[in-house]
SEZA-180530 format. One record per residue: z, y, x of N, C-alpha, C in turn. Coordinates in steps of 0.02 Angstrom, whole numbers, plus 50000, padded with zeros to 5 digits. Example, Ala and Ser with C-alpha at 12.3 -4.5 7.8 and 13.67 -1.06 7.14 Angstrom:
2
503904971650660503904977550615503904983550660503544988850642503574994750684503945000250645
This chain:
412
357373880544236357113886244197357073884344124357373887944073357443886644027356933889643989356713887943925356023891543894356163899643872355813902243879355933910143838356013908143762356143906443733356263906643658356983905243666357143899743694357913897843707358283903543740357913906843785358303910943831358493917243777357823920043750358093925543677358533921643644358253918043601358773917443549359663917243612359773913643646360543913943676360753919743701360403926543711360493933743719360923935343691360943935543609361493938943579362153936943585362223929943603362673926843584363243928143665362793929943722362853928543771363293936743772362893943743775363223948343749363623949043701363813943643641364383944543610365273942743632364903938643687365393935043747365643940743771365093943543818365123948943864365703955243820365493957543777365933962943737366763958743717366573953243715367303950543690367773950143746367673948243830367823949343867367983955743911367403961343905367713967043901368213970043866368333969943807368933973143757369413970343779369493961943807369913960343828370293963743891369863964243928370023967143992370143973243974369853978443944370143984243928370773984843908371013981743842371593982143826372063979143875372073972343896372573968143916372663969044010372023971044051371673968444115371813963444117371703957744080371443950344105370743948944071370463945444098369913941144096369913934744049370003933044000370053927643955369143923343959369563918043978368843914743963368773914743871368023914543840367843916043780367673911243754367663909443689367273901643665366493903543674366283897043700365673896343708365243893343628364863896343616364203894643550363813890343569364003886043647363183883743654363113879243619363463874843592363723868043554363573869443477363703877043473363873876143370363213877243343362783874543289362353871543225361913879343244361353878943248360993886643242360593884543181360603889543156360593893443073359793890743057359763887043012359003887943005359163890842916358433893442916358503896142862358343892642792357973885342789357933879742731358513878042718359023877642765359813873142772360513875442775360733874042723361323876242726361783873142763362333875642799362673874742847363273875342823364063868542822364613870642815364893870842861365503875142874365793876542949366043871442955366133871143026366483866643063367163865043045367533859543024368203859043034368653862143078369353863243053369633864243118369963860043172369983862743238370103859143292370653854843267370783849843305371483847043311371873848143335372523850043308373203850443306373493844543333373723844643406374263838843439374973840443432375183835943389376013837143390376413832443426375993828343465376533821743504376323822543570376573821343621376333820443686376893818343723376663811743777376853808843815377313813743853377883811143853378353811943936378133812943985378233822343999377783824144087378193823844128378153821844212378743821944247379053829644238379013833244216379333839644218379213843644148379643846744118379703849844066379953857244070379843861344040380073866144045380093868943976380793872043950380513875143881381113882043883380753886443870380823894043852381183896043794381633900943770381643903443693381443909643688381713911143647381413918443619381243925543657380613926243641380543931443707380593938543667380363939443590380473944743561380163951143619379493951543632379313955643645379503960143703379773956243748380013957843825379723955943869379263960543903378823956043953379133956044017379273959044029379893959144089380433952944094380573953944042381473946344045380903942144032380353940444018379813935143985379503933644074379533936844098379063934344178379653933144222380313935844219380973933744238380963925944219380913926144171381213916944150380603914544173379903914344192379513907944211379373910444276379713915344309380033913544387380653911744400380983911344351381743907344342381593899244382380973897944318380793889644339380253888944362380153894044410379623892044472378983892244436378663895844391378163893144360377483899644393377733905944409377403909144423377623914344489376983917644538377443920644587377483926544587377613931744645377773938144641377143940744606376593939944603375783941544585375733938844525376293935544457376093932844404375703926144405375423925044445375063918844446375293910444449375123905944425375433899144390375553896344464376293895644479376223892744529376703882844508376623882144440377063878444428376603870944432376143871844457375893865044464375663859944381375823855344389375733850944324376453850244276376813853744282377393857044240377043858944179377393854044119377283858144045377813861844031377603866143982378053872043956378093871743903378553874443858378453875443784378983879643779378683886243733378983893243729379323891843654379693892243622379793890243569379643893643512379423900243515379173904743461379503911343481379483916743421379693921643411379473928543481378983927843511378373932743534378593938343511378283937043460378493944743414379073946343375378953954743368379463958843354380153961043392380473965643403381103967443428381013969943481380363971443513380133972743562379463975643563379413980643620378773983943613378103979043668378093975843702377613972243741377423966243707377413965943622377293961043591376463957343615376003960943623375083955843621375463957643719375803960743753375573961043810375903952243830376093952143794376573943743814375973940143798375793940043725375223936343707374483934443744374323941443783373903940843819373953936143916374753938343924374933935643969374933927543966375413927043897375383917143903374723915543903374223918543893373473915043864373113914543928373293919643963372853917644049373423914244075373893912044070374493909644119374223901944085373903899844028373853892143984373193891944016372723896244059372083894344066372223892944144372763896544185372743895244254373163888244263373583887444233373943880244205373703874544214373163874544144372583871344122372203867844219372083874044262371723872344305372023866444351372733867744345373283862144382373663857144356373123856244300373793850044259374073852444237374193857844228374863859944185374653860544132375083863144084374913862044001375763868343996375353873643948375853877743936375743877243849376203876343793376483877043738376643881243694376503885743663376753892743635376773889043551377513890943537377573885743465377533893843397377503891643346377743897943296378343896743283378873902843280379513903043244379333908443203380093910043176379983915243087379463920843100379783923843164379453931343159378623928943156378393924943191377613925743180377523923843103377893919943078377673916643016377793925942969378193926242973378353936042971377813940542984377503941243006376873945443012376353942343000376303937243009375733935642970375663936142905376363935342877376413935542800376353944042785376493948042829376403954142799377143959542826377563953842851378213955642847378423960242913378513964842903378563970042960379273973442983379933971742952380683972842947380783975343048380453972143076380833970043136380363974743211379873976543183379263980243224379523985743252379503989343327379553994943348379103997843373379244006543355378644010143358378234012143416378574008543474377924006643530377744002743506377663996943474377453990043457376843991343412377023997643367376423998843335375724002543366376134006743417375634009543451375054004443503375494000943511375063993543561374553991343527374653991543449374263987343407373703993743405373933999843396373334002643380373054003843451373164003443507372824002743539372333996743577372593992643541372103986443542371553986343481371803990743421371323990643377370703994843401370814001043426370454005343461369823999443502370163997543557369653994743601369273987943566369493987543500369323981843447368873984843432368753989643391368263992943359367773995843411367853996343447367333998543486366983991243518367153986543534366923980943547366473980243469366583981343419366373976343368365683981543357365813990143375365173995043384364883991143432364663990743472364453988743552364053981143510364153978143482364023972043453363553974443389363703976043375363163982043306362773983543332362843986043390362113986743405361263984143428361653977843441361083971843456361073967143386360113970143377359893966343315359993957943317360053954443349359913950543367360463942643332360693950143343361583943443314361483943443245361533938143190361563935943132361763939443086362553941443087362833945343054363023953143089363193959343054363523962343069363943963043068364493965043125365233965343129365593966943050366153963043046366503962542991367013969143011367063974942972367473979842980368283977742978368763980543035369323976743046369923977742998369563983242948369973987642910370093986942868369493979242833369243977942773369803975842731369763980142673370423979142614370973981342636371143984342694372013988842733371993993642678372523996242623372544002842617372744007042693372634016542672372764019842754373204022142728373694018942672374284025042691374834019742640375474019642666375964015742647376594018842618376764017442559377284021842525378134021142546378264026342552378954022442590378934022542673378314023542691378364021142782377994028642801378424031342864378394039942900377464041042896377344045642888376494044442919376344044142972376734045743016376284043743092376434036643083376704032143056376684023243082376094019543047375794025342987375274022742943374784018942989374484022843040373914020343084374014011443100374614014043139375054006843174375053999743129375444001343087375203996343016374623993143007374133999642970373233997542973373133991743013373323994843098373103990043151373453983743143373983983443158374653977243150374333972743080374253976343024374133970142951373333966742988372913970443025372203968743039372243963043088372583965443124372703959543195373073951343174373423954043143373933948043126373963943943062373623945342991373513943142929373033937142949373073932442901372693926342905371923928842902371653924942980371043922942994370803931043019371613934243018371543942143079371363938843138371033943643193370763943543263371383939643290372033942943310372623939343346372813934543339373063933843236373243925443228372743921143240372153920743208371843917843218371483913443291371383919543331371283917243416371953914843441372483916743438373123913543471373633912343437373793913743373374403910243343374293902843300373443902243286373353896843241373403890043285373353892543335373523883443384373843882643392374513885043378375383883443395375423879643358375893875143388376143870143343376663871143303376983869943245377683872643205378093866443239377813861843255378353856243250377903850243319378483850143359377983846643433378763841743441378423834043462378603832143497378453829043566378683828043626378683828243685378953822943716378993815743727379413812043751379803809543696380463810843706381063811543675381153815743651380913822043648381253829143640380823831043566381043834043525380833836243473381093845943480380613848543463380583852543466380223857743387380633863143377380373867043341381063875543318380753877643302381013882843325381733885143265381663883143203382363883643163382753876943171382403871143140382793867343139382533858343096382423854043088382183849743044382553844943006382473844042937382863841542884382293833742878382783829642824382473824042826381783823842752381893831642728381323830042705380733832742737380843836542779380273839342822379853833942862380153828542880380073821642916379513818842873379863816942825379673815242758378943816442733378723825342746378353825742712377723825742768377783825242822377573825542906377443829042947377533828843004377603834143065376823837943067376303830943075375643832343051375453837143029375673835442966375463837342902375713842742912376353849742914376653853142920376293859242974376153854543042375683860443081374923859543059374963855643022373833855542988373693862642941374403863442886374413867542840374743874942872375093874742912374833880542951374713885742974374023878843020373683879743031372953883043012373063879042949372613883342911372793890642871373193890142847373573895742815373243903042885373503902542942373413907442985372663907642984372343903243008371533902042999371153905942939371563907442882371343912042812370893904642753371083897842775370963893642724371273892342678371823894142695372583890842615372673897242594372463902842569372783908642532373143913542575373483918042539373573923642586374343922542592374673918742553375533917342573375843909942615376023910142644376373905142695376543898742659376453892442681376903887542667377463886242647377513882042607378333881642558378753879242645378363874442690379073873442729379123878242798378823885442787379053888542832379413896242798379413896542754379733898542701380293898142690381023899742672381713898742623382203897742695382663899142690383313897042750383413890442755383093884642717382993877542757382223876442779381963881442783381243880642822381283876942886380803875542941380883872843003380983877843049380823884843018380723889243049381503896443041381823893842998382293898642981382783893342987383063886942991383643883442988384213884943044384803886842986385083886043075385703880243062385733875843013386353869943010386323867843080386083868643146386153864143204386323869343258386103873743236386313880743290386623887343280387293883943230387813887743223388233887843289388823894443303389173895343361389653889143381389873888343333390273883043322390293875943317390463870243360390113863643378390213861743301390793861843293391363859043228390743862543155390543866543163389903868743090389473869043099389123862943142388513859943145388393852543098388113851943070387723847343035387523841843072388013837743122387783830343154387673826343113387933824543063387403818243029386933819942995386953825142985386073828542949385733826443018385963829543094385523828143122385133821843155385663817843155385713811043171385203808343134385293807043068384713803543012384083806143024383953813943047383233816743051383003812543102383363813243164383153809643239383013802843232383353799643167383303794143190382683791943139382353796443133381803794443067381113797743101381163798543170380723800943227380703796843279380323792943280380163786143336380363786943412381103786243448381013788343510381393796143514381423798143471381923804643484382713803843486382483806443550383513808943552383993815043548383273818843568383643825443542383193831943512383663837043485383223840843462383413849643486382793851143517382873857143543382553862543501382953869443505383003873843457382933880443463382643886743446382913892343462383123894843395383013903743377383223904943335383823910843315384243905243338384763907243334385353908843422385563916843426385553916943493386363914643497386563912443565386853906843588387473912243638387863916243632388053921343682388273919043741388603910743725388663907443779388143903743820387633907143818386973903543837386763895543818386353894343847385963886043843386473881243830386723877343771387233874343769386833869943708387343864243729387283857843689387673853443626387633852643573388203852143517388093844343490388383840943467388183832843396388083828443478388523829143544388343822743569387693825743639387623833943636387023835943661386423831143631386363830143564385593828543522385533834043520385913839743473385603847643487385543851643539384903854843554385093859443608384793865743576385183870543597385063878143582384873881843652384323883743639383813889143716383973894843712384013898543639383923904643652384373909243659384443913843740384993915843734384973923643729384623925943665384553933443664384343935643733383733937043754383643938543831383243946643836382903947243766382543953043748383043956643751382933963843773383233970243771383363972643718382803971143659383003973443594383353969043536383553961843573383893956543563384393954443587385023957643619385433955743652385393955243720384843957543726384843958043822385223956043855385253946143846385473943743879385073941643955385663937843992385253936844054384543930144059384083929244060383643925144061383983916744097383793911444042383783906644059383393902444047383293895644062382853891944044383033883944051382823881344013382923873144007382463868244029382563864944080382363859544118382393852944121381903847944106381993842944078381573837144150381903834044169381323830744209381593823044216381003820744185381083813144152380943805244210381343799744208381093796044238380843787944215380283788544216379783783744174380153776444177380253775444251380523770144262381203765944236381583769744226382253771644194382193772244110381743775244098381393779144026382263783343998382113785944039382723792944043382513798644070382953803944044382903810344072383413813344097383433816944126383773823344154383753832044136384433832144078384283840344077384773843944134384653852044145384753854344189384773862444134385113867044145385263873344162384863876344211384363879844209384213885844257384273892344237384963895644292384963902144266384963906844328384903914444327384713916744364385323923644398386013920744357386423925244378387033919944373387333916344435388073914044446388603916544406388813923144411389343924744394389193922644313388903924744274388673923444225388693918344172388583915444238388743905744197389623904644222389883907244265390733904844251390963908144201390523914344190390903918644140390943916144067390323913744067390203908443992390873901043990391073898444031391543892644004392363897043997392523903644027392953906643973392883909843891392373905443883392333906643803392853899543770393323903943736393943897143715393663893943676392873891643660392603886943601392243881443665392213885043719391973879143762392443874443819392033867743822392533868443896392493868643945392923865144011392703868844069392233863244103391803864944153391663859644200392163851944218392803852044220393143848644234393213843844189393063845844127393223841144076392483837344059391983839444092391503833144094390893835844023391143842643965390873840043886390903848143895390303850543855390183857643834389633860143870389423865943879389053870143904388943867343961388103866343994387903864044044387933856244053388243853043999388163846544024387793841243962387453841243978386993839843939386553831743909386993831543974386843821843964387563819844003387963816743932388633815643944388843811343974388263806044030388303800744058388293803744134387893808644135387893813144204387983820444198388283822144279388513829044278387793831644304387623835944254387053839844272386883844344331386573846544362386363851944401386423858444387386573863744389386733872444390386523875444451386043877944462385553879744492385613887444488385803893544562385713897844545384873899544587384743903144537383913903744547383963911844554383783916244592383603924244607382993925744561382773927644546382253931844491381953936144519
């Protein structure tokens, strides 16, 4: 039994849970577990209080027996639950059936697609049921998020806006519902604060959509902030380096660290209201494509070679970005690999694939693999006259040029 003073004072905080979990469930029907307050500094009023730092940002992690990494989902929740039953990760009911399997999605969530937060909301209970089994799921930033957060809206469709205002809806009414108990410290911060309501140049019915979209997504907004500020820009994994344009040797240089700290913060609303110089410009990490051009022959291997080799233990570097028509394919020696194979509807609605990595400690080697979910599909890809065939041992699907890989047809 805890004292009545303790028990009031943790009331508000306990109902601010409660409402944050409802809106959730309203908008999304999932259940998100909520951060807990029981831990953070209570307010006295002699003492001033500076906030807490922010969490830590992991950009390295040990070699899991199993890997899994995703590309661009662009707002398809459909081809997006296709590919992580591609690789066994979830079953007919959505639920994590992938065991202690890590994942890493490589970015680009948003835009081109209308089920943009319904993905968002999905990976976030799919990383908590994960979480329960060892598993560890990954959601990295590529351009488009770095794109809306900055303001940048080129690529948005007008279901996409409507999603937003209907998450703003059940937003604002959560943040009423919270207004109303004296109890809580502050009053709700209005979600609207500083939006103009009307945009020059843009139809008026999308005005609303906007409002919502700049509110959700602007630095230290409700969305970035709860789920885009923990992505990593730049992860490595084993051997595998990962990030979603591409990495130069001054990006190395200036550090991987350092690169997802700033941000990190940037989304968080600590560094100003414009993006980082290195996610920024067409040699960003996030816009590069010298490694995932169509063409093996206008790829940049000794650019990439020197980066890898200025990364302790890396051998290769995996990529999205840029879409691949011949699907999941490997270029510079397979050091590059390219994931993304346009799978969004409003992206090339290609067929869903996914890349499989499963490592052996003992050996201190890996194994990549092709998982795709349509046969014909994949013979149809080595009559592309830039690739070659199975027979010849080099190109598409083979991925470690010491062994003939696995091709796996998987049903969806």
């Amino acid at each position: 039994m805890g004292d009545s003073t303790t028990i009031c004072r943790d009331v508000p905080l306990l109902l601010s849970s409660f409402v944050d979990a409802f809106v959730d469930f309203s908008f999304s029907g999932f259940f998100l577990p909520q951060k807990s307050d029981s831990n953070s500094p209570k307010q006295n009023p002699n003492q001033t209080l500076t906030p807490p730092p922010p969490p830590e940002l992991q950009t390295r992690y040990p070699s899991p027996d199993r890997l899994v990494a995703i590309g661009d989902l662009h707002g398809d929740l459909n081809k997006s639950k296709q590919a992580l039953k591609l690789a066994g990760l979830i079953d007919g009911s959505d639920r994590w059936i992938g065991g202690n399997t890590t994942v890493v999605q490589i970015g680009d969530v948003l835009d081109r697609g209308d089920d943009e937060l319904k993905i968002v909301y999905f990976l976030e209970k799919l990383k908590h049921e994960a979480s329960k089994c060892g598993g560890l799921i990954i959601t990295m930033n590529g351009n488009h998020e770095i794109m809306n957060i900055d303001g940048d809206f080129r690529y948005v469709t007008p279901s996409s806006l409507d999603e937003f205002r209907a998450w703003a809806n059940w937003y604002c009414i959560g943040n009423s519902m919270k207004n109303l108990c004296s109890g809580l410290d502050k009053k709700q911060r209005d979600l609207f604060e500083g939006i103009p309501r009307v945009f020059p140049g843009i139809r008026k019915e999308f005005h609303e959509g906007f409002r919502a979209r700049i509110a959700a997504l602007r630095p230290s907004g409700p969305i970035s902030g709860r789920f885009l500020s923990g992505n990593p820009t730049v992860l490595v994994i084993g051997d595998s380096v990962f990030v979603h344009g591409g990495l130069l040797k001054n990006h190395v240089e200036y550090g991987l660290e350092r690169i997802n700290e700033e941000v990190r913060d940037w989304i968080k609303g600590l560094k100003g209201r414009f993006s980082p110089r290195f996610v920024r410009g067409r040699d960003s990490v996030v816009w590069l494509r010298r490694f995932s051009e169509e063409l093996a022959r206008d790829c940049d291997c000794s650019a990439l070679e020197h980066v890898l080799a200025t990364i302790p233990g890396a051998k290769r570097m995996i990529m999205g970005h840029t879409i691949q028509e011949v699907g999941i394919n490997g270029v510079c020696d397979n050091r590059a690999i390219r994931i993304d194979v346009g799978m969004s509807k409003g992206c090339g609605n290609g067929l869903p694939e996914v890349l499989e990595i499963e490592g052996d400690r003992n050996q201190n080697s890996s194994e990549l693999r092709v998982l795709t979910s349509n046969p014909v599909y994949l013979t149809r890809k080595y009559n592309n006259p830039t690739m070659k065939t199975p027979e010849q041992k080099e190109g598409l699907g083979f991925l470690i040029p010491e062994h003939q890989p696995k091709q796996l047809e998987v049903k969806s």
